[in-house]
RODO-824281 format. One line per field, with one value per residue (C-alpha): residue number from 0; x, y, z; chain; residue in three letters. Coordinates in steps of 0.02 Angstrom, whole numbers, plus 50000, padded with zeros to 5 digits. Example, Ala and Ser with C-alpha at 12.3 -4.5 7.8 and 13.67 -1.06 7.14 Angstrom:
2
lumpa = (0 1)
X = (50615 50684)
Y = (49775 49947)
Z = (50390 50357)
torse = (A A)
timar = (ALA SER)
//
This chain:
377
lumpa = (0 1 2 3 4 5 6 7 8 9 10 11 12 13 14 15 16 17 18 19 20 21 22 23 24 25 26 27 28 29 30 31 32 33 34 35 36 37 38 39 40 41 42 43 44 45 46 47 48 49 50 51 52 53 54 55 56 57 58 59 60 61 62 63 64 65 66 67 68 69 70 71 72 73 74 75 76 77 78 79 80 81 82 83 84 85 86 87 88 89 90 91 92 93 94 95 96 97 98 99 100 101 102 103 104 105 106 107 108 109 110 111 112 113 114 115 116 117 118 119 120 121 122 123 124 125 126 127 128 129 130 131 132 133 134 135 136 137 138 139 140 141 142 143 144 145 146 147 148 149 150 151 152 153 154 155 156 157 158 159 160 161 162 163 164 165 166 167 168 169 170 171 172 173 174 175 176 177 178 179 180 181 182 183 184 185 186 187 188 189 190 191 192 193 194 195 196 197 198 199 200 201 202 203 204 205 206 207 208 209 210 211 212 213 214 215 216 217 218 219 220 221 222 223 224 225 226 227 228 229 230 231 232 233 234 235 236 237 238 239 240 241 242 243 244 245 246 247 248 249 250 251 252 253 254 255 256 257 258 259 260 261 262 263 264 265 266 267 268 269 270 271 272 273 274 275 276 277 278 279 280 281 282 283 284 285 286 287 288 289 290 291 292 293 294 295 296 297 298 299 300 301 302 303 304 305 306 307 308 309 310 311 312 313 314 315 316 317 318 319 320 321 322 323 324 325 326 327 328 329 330 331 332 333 334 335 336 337 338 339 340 341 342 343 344 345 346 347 348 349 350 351 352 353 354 355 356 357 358 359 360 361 362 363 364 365 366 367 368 369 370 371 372 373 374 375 376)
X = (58322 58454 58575 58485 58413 58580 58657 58533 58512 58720 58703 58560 58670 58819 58736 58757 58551 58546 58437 58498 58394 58432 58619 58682 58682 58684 58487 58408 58452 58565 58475 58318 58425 58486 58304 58249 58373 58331 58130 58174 58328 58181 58069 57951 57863 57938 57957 58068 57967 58096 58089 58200 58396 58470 58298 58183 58045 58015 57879 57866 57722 57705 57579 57432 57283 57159 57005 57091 57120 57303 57382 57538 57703 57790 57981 58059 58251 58324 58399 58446 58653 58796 58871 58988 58962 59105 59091 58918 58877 58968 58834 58912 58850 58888 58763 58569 58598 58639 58731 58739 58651 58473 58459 58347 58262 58224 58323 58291 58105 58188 58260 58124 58023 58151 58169 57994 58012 58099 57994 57842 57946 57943 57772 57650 57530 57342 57315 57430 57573 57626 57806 57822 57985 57979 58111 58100 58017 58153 58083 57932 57865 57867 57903 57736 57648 57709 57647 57472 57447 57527 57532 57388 57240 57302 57310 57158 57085 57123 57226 57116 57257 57461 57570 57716 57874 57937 58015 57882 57950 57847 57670 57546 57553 57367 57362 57490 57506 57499 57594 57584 57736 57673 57771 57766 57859 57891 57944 58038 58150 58318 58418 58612 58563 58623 58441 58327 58192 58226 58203 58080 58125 58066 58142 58062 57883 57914 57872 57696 57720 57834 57707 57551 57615 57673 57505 57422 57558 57475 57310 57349 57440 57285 57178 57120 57243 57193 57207 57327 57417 57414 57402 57420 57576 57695 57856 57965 58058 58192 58169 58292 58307 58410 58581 58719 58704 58725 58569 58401 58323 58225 58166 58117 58029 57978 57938 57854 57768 57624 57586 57404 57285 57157 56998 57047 56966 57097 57040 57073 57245 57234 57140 57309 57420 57267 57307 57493 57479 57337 57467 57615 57492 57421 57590 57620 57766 57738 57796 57685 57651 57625 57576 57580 57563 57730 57671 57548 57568 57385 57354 57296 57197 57159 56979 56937 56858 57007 57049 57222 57225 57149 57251 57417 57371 57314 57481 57571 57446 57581 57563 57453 57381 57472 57479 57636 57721 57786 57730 57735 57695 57553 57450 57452 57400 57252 57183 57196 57056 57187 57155 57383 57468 57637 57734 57910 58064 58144 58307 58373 58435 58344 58436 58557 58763 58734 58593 58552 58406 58372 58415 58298 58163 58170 58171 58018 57916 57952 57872 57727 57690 57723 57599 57476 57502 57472 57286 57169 57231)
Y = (45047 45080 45136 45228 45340 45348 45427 45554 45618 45620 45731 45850 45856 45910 46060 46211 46270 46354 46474 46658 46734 46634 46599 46714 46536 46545 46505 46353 46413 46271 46152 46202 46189 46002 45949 46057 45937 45770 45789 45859 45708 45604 45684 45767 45934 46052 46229 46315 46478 46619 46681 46811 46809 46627 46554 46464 46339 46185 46096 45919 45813 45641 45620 45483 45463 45602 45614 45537 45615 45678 45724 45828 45763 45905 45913 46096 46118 46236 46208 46275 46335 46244 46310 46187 46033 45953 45921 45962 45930 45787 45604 45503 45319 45246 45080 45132 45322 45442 45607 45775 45937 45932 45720 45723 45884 45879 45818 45647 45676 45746 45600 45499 45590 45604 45411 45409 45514 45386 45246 45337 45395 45210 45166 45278 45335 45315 45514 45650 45660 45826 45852 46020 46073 46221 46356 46447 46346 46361 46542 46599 46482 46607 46452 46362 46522 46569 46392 46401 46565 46557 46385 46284 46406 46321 46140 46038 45937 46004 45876 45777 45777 45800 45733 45829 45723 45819 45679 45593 45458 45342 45424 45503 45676 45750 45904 46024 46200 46375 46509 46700 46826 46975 47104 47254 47429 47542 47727 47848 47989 47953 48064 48046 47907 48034 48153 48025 48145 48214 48052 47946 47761 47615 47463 47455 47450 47307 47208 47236 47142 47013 46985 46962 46850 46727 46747 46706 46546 46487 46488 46403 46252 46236 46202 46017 45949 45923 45734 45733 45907 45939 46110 46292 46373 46539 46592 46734 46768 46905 47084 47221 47403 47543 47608 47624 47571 47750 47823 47804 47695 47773 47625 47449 47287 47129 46992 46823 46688 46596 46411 46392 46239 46204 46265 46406 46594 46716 46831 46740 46799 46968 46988 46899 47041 47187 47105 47133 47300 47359 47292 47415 47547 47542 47589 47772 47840 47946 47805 47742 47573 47507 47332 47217 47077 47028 46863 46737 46543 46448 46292 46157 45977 45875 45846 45675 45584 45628 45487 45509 45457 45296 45267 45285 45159 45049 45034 45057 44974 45024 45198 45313 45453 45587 45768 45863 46011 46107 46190 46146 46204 46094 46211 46321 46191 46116 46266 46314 46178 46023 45910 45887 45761 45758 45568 45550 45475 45436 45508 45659 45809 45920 46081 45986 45966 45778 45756 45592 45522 45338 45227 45093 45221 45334 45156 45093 45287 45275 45116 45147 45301 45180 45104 45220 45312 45136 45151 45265 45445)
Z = (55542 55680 55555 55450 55617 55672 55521 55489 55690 55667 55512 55629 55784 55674 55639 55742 55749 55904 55953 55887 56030 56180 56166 56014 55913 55708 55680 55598 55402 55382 55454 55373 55192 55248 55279 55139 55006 55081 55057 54887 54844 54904 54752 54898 54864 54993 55038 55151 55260 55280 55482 55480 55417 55410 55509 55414 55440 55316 55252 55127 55081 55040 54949 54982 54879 54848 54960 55093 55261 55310 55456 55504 55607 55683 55754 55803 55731 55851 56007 56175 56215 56222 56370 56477 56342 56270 56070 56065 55896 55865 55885 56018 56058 56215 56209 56198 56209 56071 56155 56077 56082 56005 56022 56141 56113 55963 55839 55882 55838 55675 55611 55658 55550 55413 55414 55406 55233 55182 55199 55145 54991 54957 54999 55014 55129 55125 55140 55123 55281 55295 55368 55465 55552 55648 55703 55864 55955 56114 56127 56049 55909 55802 55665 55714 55726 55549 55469 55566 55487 55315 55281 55363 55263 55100 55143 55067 55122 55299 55393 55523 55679 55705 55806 55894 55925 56061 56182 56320 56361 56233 56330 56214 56267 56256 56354 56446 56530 56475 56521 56552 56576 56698 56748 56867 56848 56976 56948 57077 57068 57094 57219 57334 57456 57591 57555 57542 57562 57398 57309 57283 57300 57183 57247 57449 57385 57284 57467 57435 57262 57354 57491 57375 57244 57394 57437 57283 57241 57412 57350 57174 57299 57397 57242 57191 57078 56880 56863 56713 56744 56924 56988 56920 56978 57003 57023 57007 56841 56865 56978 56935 56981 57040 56982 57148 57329 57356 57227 57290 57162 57021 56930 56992 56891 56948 56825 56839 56768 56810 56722 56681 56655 56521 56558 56684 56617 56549 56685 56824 56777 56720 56898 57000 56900 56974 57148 57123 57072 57203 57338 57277 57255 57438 57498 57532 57451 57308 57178 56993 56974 56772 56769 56597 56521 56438 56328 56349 56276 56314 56391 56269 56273 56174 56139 56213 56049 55935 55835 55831 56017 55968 55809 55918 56059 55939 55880 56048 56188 56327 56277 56379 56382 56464 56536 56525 56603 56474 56338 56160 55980 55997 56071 55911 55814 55920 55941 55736 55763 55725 55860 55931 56020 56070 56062 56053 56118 56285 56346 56466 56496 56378 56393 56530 56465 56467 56339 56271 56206 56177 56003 56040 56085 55911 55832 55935 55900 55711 55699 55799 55700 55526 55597 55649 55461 55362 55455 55342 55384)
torse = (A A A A A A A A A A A A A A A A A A A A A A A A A A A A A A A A A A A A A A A A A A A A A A A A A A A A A A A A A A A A A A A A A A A A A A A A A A A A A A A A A A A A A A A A A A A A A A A A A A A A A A A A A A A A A A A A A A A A A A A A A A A A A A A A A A A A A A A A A A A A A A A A A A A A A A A A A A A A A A A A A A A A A A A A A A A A A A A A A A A A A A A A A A A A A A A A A A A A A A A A A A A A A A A A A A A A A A A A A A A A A A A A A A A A A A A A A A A A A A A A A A A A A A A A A A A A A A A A A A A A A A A A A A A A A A A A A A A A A A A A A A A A A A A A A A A A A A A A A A A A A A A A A A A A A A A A A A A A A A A A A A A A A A A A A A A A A A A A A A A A A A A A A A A A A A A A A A A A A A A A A A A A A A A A A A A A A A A A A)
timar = (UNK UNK UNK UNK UNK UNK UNK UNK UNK UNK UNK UNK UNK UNK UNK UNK UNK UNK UNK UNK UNK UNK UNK UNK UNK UNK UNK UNK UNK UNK UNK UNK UNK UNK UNK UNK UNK UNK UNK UNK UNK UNK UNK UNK UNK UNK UNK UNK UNK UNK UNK UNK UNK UNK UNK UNK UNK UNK UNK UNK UNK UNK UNK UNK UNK UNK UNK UNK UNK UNK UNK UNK UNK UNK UNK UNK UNK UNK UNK UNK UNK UNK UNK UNK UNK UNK UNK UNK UNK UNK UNK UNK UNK UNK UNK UNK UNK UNK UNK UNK UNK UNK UNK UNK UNK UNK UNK UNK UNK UNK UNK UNK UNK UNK UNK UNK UNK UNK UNK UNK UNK UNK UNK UNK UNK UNK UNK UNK UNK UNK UNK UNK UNK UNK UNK UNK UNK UNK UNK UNK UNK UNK UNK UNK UNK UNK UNK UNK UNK UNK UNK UNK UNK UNK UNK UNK UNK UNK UNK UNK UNK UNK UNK UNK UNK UNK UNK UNK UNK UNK UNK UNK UNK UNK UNK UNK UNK UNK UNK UNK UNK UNK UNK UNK UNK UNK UNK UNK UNK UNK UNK UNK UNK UNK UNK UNK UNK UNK UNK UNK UNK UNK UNK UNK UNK UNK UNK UNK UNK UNK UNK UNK UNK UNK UNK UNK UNK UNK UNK UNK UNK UNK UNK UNK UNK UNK UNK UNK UNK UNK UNK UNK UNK UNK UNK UNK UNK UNK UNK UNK UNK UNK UNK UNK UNK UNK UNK UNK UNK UNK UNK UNK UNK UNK UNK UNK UNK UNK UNK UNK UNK UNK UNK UNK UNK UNK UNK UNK UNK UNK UNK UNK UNK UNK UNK UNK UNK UNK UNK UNK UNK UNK UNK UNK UNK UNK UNK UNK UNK UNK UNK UNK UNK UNK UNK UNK UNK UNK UNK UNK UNK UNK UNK UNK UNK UNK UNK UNK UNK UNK UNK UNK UNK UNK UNK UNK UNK UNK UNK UNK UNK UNK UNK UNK UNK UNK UNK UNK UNK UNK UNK UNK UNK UNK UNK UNK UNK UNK UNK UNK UNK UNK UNK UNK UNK UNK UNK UNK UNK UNK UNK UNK UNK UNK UNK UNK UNK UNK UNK UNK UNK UNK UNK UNK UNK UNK UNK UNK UNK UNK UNK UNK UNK UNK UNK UNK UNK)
//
């Protein structure tokens, strides 16, 4: 089983899929076609989901019998930058870990569930297990987005969970945090910084911005903490503005994100970005404030009763269940009404120049989740 995992995360990592919009990288179009040809050399119905130029998404099937139940694994293809690593996409092995760019997040999840193809090639299932494998994922799922929408309508009979093998550590992953990108925009009039009273500047009321979103980050640390996810959070994302020390600033923006928890109301947010704005707008000065909403991810958890949380500590009793940080494709899913858990591998440095992700974990995951497939679906 090593071997096998081993060869086909070496064949993953060897391709260059990053991200197109984060670090100018070539896409996930190769990589899509590789995983596209195994499924099919495996005799797998599959069918590649064009993104945009050289991105694609893929799905296969192996089939199980009819009437039964199926469920979906999930692994994203694209990866973060390369900056400052040394033969990124070539496998290394030093012991237990498994370097290169995308073996930890995700391609080790990959292989795991392309070994998996394998097996289940062989033997198969007791319902239908749908393979997804998503592109874009790093930035916007837009891959995820596209399946839930164009692919997940026509699947019959609908698939009863899925299972996300983003890496956690061997946890079952059942719930983790939104997010919402907010920005404010300031406009002036620009004038020589030596008539000030002929301008109008942007930049000085952004204090009022400043001093309120410290205020409001207080308030989200005060609150009781969500037993599996902690607290809701902020912090600042980027400000720019002006053109020359010697211009009074025209233009000024100040972006920022705030992480949100399951369960909190969509308002409660959309009222934080009204504080913001109110506070510019109460200082004198002549200026326009625009305030927006930039893009919103949602918090998801998984419902409580979902089988698939049973089925995958039956198979792995020191698994538990798990909030999580980050955000993941999941949350498109579970809330397409497929209850989503993530469980995957252990490593580091996802996104880090010294990424690694455990052999004897991606052996230990595929076999649990053999496992928890054999079980009725």
């Amino acid at each position: 089983m090593e071997e096998r995992i081993i060869g086909i995360l070496s064949d993953l990592v060897a391709v260059n899929s990053v991200n197109p919009t984060l670090s100018a990288g070539p896409g996930e179009g190769e990589i899509a076609q590789l995983i596209f040809h195994h499924l099919k050399r495996l005799g797998l119905e599959a069918e590649l989901y064009s993104l945009a130029a050289a991105r694609a998404s893929v799905v296969g099937v192996v089939r199980g019998r009819p009437g039964r139940e199926s469920m979906i694994l999930n692994g994203h293809i694209d990866t973060v930058g390369v900056e400052g690593m040394e033969a990124p996409f070539a496998l290394r092995r030093e012991g237990d870990r498994l370097y290169g760019r995308g073996a930890y997040d995700m391609k080790g999840g990959v292989a795991v569930m392309l070994a998996l193809a394998d097996s289940l090639a062989a033997h198969p299932p007791a319902g239908d297990v749908w393979l997804t494998f998503s592109a874009d994922e790093e930035d916007r799922s837009l891959g995820t987005e596209q399946l839930v929408a164009e692919w997940l309508p026509s699947v019959r009979p609908r698939p009863a969970a899925a299972v996300f093998l983003e890496p956690t550590e061997g946890e079952i992953g059942v719930g983790h945090k939104g997010f919402s990108w907010l920005e404010i925009e300031i406009e002036g009039r620009a004038a020589h910084g030596s008539r000030p009273e002929e301008g109008i500047d942007a930049i000085i009321p952004l204090h009022g911005a400043l001093a309120e979103l410290d205020r409001i980050r207080a308030e989200l640390a005060a609150r009781p903490p969500d037993p599996l996810l902690g607290r809701p959070s902020l912090h600042g994302g980027t400000l720019r503005g002006g053109s020359a020390p010697s211009v009074v600033p025209a233009h000024s923006a100040l972006r920022w994100e705030r992480r949100t928890l399951p369960g909190e109301p969509p308002q409660a947010v959309a009222s934080e970005l009204a504080r913001v704005a109110g506070a510019v707008r109460s200082i004198p000065g002549g200026h326009r404030v625009k305030e927006g909403t930039v893009f919103i991810r949602p918090p998801y958890q998984t419902p409580a009763d979902a089988a698939i949380i049973r089925r995958l500590q039956a198979a792995a009793p020191a698994s538990k269940p798990v909030g999580l940080s980050f955000w993941a494709d999941s949350a498109l899913m579970g809330l397409a009404g497929i209850p989503s858990v993530l469980f995957g591998p252990a490593g580091h440095g996802a996104h880090a120049v010294d990424e690694w992700v455990s052999l004897k974990s991606l052996t230990h995951v595929q076999a649990v989740l053999q496992e928890a497939i054999r079980g009725d679906c």
